[in-house]
C-alpha positions in Angstrom: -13.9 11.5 31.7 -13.9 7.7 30.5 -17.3 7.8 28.3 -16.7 11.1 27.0 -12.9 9.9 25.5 -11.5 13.2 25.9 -14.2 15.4 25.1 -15.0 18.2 28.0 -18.4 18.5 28.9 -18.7 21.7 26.5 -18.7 19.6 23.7 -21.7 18.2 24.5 -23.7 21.0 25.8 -22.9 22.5 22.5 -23.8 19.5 20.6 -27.5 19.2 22.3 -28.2 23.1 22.7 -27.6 22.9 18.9 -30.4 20.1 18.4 -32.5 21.6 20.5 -32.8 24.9 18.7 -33.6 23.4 15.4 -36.4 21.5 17.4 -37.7 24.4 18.5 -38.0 25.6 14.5 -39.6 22.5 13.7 -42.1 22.0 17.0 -40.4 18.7 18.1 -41.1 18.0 21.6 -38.8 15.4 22.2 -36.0 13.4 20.3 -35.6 9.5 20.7 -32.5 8.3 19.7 -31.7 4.7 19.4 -28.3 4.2 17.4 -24.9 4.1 18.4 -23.8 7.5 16.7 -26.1 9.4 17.3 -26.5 8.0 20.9 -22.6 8.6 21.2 -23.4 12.3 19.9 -25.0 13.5 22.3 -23.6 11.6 25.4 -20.0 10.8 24.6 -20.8 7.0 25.4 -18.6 4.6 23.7 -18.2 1.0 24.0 -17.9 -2.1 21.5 -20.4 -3.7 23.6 -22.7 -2.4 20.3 -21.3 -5.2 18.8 -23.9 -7.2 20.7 -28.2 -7.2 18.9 -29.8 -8.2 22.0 -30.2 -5.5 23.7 -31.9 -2.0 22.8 -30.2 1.7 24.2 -32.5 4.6 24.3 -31.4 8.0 24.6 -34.2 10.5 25.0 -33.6 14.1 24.3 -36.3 16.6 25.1 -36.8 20.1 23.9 -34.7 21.5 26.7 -32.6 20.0 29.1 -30.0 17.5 29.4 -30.3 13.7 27.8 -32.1 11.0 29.3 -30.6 7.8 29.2 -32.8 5.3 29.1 -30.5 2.0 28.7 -29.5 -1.1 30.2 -28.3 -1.8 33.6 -25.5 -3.3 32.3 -24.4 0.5 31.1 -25.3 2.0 33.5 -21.5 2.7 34.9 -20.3 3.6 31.8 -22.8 5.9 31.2 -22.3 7.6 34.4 -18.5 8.2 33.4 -20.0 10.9 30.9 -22.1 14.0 31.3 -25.3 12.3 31.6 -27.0 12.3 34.8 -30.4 10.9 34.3 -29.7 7.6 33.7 -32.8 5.3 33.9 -32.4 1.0 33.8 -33.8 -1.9 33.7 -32.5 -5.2 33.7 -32.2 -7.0 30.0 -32.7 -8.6 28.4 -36.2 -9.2 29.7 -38.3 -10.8 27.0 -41.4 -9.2 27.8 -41.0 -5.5 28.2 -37.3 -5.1 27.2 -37.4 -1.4 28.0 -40.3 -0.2 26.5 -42.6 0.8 29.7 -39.7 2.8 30.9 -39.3 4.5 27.7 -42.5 5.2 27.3 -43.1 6.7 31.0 -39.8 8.8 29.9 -41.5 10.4 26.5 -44.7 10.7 28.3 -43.0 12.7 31.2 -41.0 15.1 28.6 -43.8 15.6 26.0 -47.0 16.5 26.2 -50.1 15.3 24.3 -50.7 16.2 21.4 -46.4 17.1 20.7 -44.6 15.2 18.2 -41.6 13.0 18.8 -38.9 13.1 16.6 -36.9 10.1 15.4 -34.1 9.8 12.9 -35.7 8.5 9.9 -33.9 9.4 6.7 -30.6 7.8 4.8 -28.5 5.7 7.0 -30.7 5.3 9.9 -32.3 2.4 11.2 -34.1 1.8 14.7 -32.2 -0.9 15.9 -34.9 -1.9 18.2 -37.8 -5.2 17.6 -40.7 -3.8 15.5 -43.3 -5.2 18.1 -41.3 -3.1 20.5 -41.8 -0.4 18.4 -45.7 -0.7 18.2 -45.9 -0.9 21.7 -43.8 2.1 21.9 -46.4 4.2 19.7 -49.3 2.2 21.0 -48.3 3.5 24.3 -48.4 7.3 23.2 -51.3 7.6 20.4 -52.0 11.2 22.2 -48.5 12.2 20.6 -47.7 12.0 17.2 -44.3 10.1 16.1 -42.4 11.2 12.8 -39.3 12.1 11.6 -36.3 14.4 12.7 -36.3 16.6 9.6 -32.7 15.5 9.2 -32.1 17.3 12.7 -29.3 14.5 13.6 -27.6 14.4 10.5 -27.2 17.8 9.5 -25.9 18.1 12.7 -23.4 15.7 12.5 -22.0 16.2 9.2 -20.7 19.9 10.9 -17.9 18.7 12.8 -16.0 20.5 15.7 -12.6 21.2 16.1 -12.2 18.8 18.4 -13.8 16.4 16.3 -11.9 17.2 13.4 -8.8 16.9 15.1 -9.5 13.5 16.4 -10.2 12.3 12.7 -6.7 14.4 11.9 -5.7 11.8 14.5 -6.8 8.9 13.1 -5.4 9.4 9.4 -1.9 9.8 11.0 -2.4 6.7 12.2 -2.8 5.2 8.7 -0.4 7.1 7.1 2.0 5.5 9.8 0.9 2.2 9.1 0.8 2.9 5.3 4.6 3.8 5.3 5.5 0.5 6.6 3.8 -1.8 4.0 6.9 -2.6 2.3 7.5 -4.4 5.6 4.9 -7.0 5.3 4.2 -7.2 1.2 6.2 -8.6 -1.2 5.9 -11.3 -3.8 5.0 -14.8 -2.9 3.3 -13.0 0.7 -0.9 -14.1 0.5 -3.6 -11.7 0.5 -4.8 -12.4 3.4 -1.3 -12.5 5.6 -1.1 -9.1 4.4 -4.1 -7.9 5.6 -3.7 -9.7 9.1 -0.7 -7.9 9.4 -1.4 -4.3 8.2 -4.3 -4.4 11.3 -1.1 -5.5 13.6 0.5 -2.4 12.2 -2.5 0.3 12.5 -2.6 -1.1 16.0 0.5 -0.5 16.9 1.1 2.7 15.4 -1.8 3.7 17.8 -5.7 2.5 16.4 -8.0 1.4 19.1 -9.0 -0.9 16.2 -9.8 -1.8 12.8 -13.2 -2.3 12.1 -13.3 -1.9 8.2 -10.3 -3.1 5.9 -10.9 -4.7 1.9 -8.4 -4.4 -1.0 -7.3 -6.5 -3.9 -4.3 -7.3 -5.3 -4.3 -8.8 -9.9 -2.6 -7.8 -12.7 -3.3 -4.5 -14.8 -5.8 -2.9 -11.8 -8.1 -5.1 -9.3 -12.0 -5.9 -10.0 -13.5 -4.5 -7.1 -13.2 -2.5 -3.8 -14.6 -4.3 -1.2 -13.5 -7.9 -1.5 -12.1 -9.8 1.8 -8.6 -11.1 1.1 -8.0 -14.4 -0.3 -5.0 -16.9 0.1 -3.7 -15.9 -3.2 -0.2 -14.4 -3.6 1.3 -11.3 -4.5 2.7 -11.6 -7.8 5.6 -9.2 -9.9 3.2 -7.1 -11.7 0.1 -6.8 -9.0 -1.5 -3.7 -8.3 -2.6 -4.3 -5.1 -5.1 -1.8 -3.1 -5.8 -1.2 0.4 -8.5 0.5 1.8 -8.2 0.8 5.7 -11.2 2.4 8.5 -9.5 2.3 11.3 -10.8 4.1 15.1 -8.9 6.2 17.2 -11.4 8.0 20.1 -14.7 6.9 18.9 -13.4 8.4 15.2 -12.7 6.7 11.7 -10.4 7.8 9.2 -11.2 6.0 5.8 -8.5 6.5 3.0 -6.1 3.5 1.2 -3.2 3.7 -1.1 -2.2 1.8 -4.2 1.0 -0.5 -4.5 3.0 -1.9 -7.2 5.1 -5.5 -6.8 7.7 -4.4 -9.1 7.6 -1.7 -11.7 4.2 -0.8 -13.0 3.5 -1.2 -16.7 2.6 2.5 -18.2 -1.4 2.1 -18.1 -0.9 1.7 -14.1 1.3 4.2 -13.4 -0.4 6.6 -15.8 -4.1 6.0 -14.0 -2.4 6.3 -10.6 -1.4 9.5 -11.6 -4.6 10.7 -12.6 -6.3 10.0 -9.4 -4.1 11.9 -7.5 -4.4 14.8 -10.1 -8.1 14.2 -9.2 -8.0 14.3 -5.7 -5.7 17.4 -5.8 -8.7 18.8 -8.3 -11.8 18.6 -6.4 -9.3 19.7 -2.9 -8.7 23.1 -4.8 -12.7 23.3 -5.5 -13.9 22.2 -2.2 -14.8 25.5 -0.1 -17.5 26.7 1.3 -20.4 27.4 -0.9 -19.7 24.5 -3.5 -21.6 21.4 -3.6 -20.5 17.3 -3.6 -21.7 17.4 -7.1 -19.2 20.3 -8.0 -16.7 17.9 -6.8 -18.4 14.6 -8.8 -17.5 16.5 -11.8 -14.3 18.2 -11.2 -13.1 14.6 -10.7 -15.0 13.3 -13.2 -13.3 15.7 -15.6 -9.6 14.4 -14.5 -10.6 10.9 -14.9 -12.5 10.7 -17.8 -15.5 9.0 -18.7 -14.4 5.5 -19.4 -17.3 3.7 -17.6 -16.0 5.3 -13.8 -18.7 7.5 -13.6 -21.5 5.7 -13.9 -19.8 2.2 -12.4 -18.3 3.7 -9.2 -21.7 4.8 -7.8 -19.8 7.7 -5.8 -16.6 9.4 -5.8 -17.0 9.8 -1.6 -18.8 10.8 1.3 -19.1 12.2 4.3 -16.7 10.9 7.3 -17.0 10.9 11.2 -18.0 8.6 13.7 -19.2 6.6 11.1 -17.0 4.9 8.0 -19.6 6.7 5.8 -21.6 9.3 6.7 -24.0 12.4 5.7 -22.9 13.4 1.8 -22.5 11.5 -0.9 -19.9 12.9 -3.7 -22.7 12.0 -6.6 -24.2 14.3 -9.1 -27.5 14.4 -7.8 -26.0 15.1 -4.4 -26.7 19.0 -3.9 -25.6 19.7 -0.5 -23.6 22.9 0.1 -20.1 22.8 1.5 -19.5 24.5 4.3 -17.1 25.0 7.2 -16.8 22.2 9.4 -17.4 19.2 7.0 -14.9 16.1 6.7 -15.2 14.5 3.7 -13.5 11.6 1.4 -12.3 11.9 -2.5 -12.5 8.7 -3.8 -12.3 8.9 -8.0 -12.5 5.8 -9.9 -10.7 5.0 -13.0 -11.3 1.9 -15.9 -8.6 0.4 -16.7 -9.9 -2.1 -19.6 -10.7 -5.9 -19.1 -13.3 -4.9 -16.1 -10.0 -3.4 -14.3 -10.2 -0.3 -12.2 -8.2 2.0 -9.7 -9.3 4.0 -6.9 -7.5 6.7 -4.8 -8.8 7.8 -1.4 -7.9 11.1 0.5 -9.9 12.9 3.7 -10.0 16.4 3.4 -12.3 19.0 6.3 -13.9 21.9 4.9 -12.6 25.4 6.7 -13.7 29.0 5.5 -10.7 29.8 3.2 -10.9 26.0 1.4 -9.9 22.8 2.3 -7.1 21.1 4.7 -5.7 17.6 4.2 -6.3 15.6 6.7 -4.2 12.7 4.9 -1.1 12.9 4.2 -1.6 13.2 -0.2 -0.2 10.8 -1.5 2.3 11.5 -4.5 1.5 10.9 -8.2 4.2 7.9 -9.0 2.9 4.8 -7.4 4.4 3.0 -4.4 6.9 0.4 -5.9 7.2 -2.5 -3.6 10.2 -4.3 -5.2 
């Protein structure tokens, strides 16, 4: 199977009967999916060709049954590669009805009047479609009645299968390869930015499809932020310098990065290294099923220490899969109950003074006994890159 990138068709039937029983619970005739996960989710289709706004992908899935692709000619092969056998086109981008009659014949013929359509409409979704499409779209069904998916596709996705898992499993090997060979491309007097070119040459050829998310920092005494692009400016005896790396194997991320020193650290940076890994190691020991993400907000919290982190690093991770972030937060007002089947980052923050701070990033998945390391864990002592 091409589309399906290794999944059997199992997957996928297990995925939608899944959906469709919590449909039934909350009287939802049809779902209309419109994203790239959660149209991947259910069909196994996987291309970069996302990468491209102009055109709109429907996937329709009704309260019994298989999906209905409603997409694109241009998709059309790819599509059939996976399980999907109703596969409905039209050719686009037509700026006049881009889609929407056929995707309106397509709800009309699955629903009935007076049903309600479901469509993903809480944290992290968007419709990725033009809003006068949209209108039309409703327009073209008042007799049914549009709302949201009661969380249906997330709650969903955030319980991972085996298979899934071990695909992410996957994917963090392939960054702890990489990872192991920094010392080959970072040094003093290297730029920023050569080392970031490089470190995606090395994910890619210790085995990523590709590297769609990498930021990092590299001063003195800890690093401003987390998210910055690299700059021209070079590493320096005495940098801390940070890499944060969301690279893709099989449609799945891993999401984790790991702290270097040019040259011995002074005390304050090796000592808040070793706090974050004591934190990580904390909240791994405390997630099991029946805990929450806050439970493990504060068992990190209580590692790292006040010190501004808690309320300055927004959250201490999130939920991981097909997406870079997904699902869970790893806040305190985040309430959602662990349980088996969940793959989720620790990512505690520590100040350092001066507007300085560390982070430390593992991936961990939730099984019934506790938690499994789907990183490699980093030690306590700081990588020394002489």
């Amino acid at each position: 199977m091409i589309g399906g990138q290794g999944f059997p068709d199992r997957e996928f039937e297990t995925r939608v009967a899944r959906a469709q029983a919590v449909m039934a619970k909350y009287q939802i005739a049809a779902l209309l999916l419109t994203t790239e996960p959660d149209v991947r989710y259910v069909t196994g289709f996987l291309t970069r060709f996302w990468e491209s706004p102009t055109r709109p992908w429907f996937v329709v899935l009704p309260a019994a049954g298989k999906p209905i692709a409603v997409i694109p000619s241009i998709g059309a092969n790819l599509m059939g590669s996976t399980w999907i056998e109703d596969i409905r086109c039209w050719s686009a981008p037509n700026y006049t009805d881009d889609g929407v009659s056929l995707l309106i014949e397509t709800l009309g013929e699955v629903t009935e009047k007076g049903d309600t359509i479901g469509v993903p409409s809480g944290i992290e979704t968007h419709l990725r479609f033009p809003l006068d499409s949209w209108q039309r779209v409703q327009s073209g069904l008042s007799d049914r009645t549009f709302g949201g998916d009661s969380a249906i596709m997330r709650d969903l996705r955030m319980i991972k299968s085996d298979a899934e898992i071990a695909k992410i499993k996957d994917a963090c090997n392939v960054g702890h390869r990489a990872f192991s060979r920094v010392a080959e491309i970072a040094s003093a007097g290297v730029a920023l930015r050569d080392v970031f070119r490089r470190f995606q040459i090395l994910c890619l050829e210790e085995g990523a499809d590709y590297v769609p998310y990498l930021a990092g920092a590299a001063e003195k005494g800890g690093y401003a932020d987390v998210i910055s692009p690299a700059t021209n400016a070079a590493l320096e005896k005495g940098h801390v310098m940070m890499l944060d790396t969301g690279l893709m194997l099989d449609g799945y991320f891993c999401d984790f990065d790991r702290n270097f020193s040019i040259g011995q650290p002074d005390t304050a940076v090796a000592g808040a290294h070793e706090k974050l890994v004591i934190a990580t190691r904390t909240a791994f020991e405390q997630a099991r099923p029946g805990q929450t993400a806050a439970d493990l907000f504060h068992a990190m919290l209580g590692v790292v220490g006040q010190q501004g982190a808690g309320a300055d690093a927004g959250r201490f991770g999130h939920g991981l899969g097909m997406q870079l972030t997904e699902g869970l937060s790893i806040i305190p007002n985040d309430h959602t109950v662990l349980a088996p089947g969940m793959v989720l980052t620790l990512e505690p923050c520590i100040a350092l003074g001066s507007g300085k701070i560390m982070v430390h990033e593992e991936n961990i998945a939730i099984r019934q006994t506790g938690a499994e390391w789907l990183t490699v864990p980093a030690k306590p002592e700081i990588d020394v890159i002489p």
